[in-house]
C-alpha positions in Angstrom: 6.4 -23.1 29.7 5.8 -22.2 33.2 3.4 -19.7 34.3 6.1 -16.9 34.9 7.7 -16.0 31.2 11.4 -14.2 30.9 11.1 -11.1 29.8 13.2 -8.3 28.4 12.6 -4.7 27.2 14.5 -3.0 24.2 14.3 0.7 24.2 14.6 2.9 27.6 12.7 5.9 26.5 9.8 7.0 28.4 7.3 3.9 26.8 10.0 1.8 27.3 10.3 2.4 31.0 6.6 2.1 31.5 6.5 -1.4 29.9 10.1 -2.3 31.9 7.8 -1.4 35.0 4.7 -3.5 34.0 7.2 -6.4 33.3 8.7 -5.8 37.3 5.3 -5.9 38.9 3.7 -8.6 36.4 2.7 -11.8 38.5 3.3 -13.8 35.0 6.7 -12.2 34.6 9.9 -11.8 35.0 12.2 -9.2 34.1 15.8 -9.8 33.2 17.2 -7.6 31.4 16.7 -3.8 29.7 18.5 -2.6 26.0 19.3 1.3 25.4 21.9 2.2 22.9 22.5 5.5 25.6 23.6 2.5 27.7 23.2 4.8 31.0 19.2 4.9 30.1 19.5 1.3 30.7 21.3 1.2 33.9 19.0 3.7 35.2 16.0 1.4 33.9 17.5 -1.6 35.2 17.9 -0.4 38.9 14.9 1.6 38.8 12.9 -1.8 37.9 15.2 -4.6 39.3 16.8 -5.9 36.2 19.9 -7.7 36.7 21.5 -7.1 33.3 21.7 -3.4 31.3 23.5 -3.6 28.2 23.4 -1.2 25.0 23.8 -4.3 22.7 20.7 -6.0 21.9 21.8 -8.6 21.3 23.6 -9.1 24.2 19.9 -9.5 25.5 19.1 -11.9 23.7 22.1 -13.9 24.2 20.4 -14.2 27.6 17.2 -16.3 26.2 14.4 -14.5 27.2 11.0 -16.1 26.8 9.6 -12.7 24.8 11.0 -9.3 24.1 9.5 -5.8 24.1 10.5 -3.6 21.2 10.0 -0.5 22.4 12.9 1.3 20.1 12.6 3.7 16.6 10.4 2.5 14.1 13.2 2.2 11.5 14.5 -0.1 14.2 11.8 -2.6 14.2 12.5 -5.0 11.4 16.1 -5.7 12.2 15.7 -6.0 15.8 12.4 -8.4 16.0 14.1 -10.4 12.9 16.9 -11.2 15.2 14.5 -12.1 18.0 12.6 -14.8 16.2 15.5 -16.1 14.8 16.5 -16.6 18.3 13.1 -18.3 19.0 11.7 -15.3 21.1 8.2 -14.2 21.1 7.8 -10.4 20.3 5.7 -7.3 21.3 6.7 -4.7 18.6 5.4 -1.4 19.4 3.3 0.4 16.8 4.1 1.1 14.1 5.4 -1.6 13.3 7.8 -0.9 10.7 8.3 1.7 7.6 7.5 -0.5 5.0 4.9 -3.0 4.0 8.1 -5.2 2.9 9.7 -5.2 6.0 6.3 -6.0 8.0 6.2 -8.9 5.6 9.6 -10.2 6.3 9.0 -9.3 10.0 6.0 -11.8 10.4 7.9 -14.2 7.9 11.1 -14.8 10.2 8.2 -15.1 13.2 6.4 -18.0 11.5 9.2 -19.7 10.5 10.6 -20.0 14.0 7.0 -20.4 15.8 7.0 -17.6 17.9 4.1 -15.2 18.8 4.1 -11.4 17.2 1.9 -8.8 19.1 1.9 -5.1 18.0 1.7 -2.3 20.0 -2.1 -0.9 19.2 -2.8 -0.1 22.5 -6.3 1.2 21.7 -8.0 -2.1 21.5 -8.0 -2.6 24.8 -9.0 0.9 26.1 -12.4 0.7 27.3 -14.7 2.8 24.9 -13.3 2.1 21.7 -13.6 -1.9 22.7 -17.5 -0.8 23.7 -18.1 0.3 19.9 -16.4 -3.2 19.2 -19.0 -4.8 20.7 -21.8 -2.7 20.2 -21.0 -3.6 16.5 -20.5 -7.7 17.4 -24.0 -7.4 19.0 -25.6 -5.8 16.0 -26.3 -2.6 17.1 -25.9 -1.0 14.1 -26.3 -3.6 11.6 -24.2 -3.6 8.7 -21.0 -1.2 8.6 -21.4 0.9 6.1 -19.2 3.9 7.3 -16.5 4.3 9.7 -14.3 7.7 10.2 -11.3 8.5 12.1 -9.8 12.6 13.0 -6.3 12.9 14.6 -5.0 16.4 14.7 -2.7 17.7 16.0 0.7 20.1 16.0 4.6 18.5 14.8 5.2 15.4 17.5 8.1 15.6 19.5 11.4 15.1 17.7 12.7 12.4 19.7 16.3 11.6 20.6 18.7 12.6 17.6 15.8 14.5 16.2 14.9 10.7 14.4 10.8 11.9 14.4 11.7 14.4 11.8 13.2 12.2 9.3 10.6 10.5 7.3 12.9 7.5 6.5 12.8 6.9 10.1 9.6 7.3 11.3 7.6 7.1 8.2 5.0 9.8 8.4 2.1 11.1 10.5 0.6 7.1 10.6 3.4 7.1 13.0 0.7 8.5 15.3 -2.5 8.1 13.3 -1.9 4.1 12.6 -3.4 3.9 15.3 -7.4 5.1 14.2 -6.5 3.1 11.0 -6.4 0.0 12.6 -9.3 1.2 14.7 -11.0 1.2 11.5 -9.8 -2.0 10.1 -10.9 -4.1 13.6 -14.4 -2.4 13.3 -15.0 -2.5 9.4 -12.5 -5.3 7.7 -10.2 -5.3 5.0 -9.8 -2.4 2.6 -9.9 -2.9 -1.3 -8.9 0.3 -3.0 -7.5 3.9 -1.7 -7.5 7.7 -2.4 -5.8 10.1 -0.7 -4.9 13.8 -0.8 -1.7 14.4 0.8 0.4 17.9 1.1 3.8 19.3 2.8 6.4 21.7 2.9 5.2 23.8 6.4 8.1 22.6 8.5 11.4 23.1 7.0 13.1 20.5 9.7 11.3 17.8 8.4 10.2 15.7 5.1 6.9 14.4 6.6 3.3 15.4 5.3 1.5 18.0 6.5 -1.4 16.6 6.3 -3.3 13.6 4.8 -6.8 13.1 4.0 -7.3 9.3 3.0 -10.7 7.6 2.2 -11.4 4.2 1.3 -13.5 1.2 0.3 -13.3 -1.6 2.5 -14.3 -5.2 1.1 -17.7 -5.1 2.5 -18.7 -2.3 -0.1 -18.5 0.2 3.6 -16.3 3.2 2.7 -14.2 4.6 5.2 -11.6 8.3 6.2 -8.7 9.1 7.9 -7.8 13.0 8.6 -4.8 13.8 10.2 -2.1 16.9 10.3 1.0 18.0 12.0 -0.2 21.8 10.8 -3.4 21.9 13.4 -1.8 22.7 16.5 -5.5 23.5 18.4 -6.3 20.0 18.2 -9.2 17.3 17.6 -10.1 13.9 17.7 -13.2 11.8 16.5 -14.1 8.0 15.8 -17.2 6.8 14.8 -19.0 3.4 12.7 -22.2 4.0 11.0 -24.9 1.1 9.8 -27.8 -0.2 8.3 -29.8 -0.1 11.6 -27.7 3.0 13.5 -24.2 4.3 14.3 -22.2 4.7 17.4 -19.3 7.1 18.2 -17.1 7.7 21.0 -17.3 11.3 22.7 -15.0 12.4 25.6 -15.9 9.8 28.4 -18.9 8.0 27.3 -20.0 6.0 23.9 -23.3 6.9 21.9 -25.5 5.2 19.9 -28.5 6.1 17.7 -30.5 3.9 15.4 -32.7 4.9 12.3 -35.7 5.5 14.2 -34.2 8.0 16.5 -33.5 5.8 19.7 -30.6 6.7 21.2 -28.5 5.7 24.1 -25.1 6.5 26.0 -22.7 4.4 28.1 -20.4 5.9 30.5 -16.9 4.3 29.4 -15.1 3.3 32.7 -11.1 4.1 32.8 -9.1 1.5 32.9 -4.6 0.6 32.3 -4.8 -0.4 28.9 -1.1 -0.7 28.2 -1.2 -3.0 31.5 -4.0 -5.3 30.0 -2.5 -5.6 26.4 1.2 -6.8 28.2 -0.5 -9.2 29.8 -2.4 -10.4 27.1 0.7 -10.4 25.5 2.1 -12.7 28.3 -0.9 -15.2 27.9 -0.4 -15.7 24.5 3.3 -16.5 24.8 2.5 -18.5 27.8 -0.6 -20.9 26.1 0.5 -20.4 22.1 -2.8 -18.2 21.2 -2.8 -16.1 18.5 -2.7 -11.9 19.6 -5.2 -10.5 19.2 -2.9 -8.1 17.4 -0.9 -10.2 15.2 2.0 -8.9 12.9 -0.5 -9.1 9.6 -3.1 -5.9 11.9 0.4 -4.3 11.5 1.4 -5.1 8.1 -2.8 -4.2 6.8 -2.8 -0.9 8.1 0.5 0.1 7.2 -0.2 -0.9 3.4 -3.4 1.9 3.1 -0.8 4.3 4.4 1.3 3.6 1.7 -1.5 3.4 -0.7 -2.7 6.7 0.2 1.3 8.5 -0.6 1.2 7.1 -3.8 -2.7 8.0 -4.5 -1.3 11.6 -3.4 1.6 11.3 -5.8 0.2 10.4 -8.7 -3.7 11.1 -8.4 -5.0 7.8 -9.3 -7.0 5.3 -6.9 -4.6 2.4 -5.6 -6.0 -1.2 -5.5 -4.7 -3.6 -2.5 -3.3 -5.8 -2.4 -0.5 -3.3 -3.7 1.4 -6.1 -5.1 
């Protein structure tokens, strides 16, 4: 493959459009062609960015052989659409989440394997500066052992989206739509998860079917436990990450990362901004380019999608759920 890949974009929204324009100013690619079913978001997309082909048929882009694909469209979406891309032997950046099911992330990476082609998805977070510094903070043993990590995203009811698909829970599948992204967070920092418990509650909103809120805890495989809050019913706001160790913790606060150990040391690193949606497309271009693995391969996707579901049934029925569910 040469060092400039084909690339298209499926999904004109506003994310879509950003991606479109990091594909049009990418040295390693080239853009040919943008997807909207509102097929006038795609001709605006495509002369906006210098696409020569706007279609509301996806698979009218594909048709065209691109090297990769951005799916950048409804989560409900996802499975059909990135099925049909591998079968076609395209790579694929799916955007988080990555589907509504555990199943269909399954089949998802399936039909990707069977055709050799690269899966990426969309958890943006890993390569924002700050939460990669408590990555390595952790890799160099600055804490020791995990033994803890939490996650808070709160927040008020997300925007509806076109059609008003955001408030059908079918569709987007819940608050993880937003909050998948501290669970796998979580997951990069601490491992796999064995078993879950949640408490889970709705019924504010009459427009919608999603939670409330949920409250999910966890032990990962390492014997570290772990939490997830997050609400739609919180409307003032508030965020927090942090990992705690055998030797010290670290957390990330507003615009700088600090760490304390056991003895009462402490320090603090100034995190320095930086285009993390630029850096994980290009990534993302590398790896179709050379045949590496993502760092975020379709099974991140599929993992932190199955404590999500783990935790609605915990909330259901009470009881703790063991993973694998199956």
């Amino acid at each position: 493959m040469s060092d400039t890949i084909r690339v298209a974009v499926i999904g004109c929204g506003g994310l879509g459009r950003r991606q479109a324009q990091i594909a049009s100013e990418s040295p390693n690619a080239e853009l040919i062609g943008v997807c909207d079913t509102v097929l006038e978001s795609a001709q605006t997309a495509a002369e906006q960015f210098g696409a020569p082909l706007a279609t509301d048929d996806y698979q009218a882009l594909l048709d065209e052989k691109p090297d990769a694909v951005h799916v950048v469209t409804p989560t409900f979406t996802h499975a059909e659409i990135v099925v049909a891309a591998a079968e076609a032997g395209i790579h694929v950046f799916c955007e988080k989440p990555m589907a509504t099911s555990v199943s269909d992330c399954e089949r998802m990476t399936a039909a990707c394997a069977a055709n050799d082609v690269r899966l990426m998805i969309g958890y943006v977070l890993r390569f924002r500066n700050g939460y990669r510094d408590i990555k390595r903070l952790i890799d160099e043993g600055r804490i020791g052992e995990v033994r803890m990590a939490y996650a808070v995203r709160m927040g008020g009811q997300p925007p509806a989206g076109v059609g008003n698909w955001r408030r059908e829970r079918a569709k987007f599948g819940g608050l993880y739509s937003a909050s998948c992204h501290q669970m796998d967070l979580l997951l990069w920092y601490a491992g796999p998860v064995t078993r879950v418990q949640a408490c889970v509650n709705y019924g504010t909103f009459a427009d919608t079917d999603a939670e409330d809120t949920h409250i999910i805890t966890w032990e990962h495989a390492s014997g570290a436990v772990g939490s997830l809050h997050s609400s739609q019913v919180f409307p003032v706001g508030g965020a927090a990450l942090g990992v705690g160790g055998t030797e010290g913790a670290v957390k990330l606060e507003g615009d700088k990362v600090l760490w304390a150990d056991h003895a009462g040391n402490t320090e603090s690193f100034e995190v320095e901004a930086n285009d993390a949606l630029t850096e994980q497309l290009e990534h993302f271009y590398e790896c179709v380019r050379t045949g590496v693995e993502p760092l975020i391969p379709g099974a991140a996707g599929r993992d932190s999608l199955e404590i999500f579901e783990a935790g609605y049934l915990s909330g259901e029925t009470g009881d703790t759920i063991n993973l694998p569910m199956s």
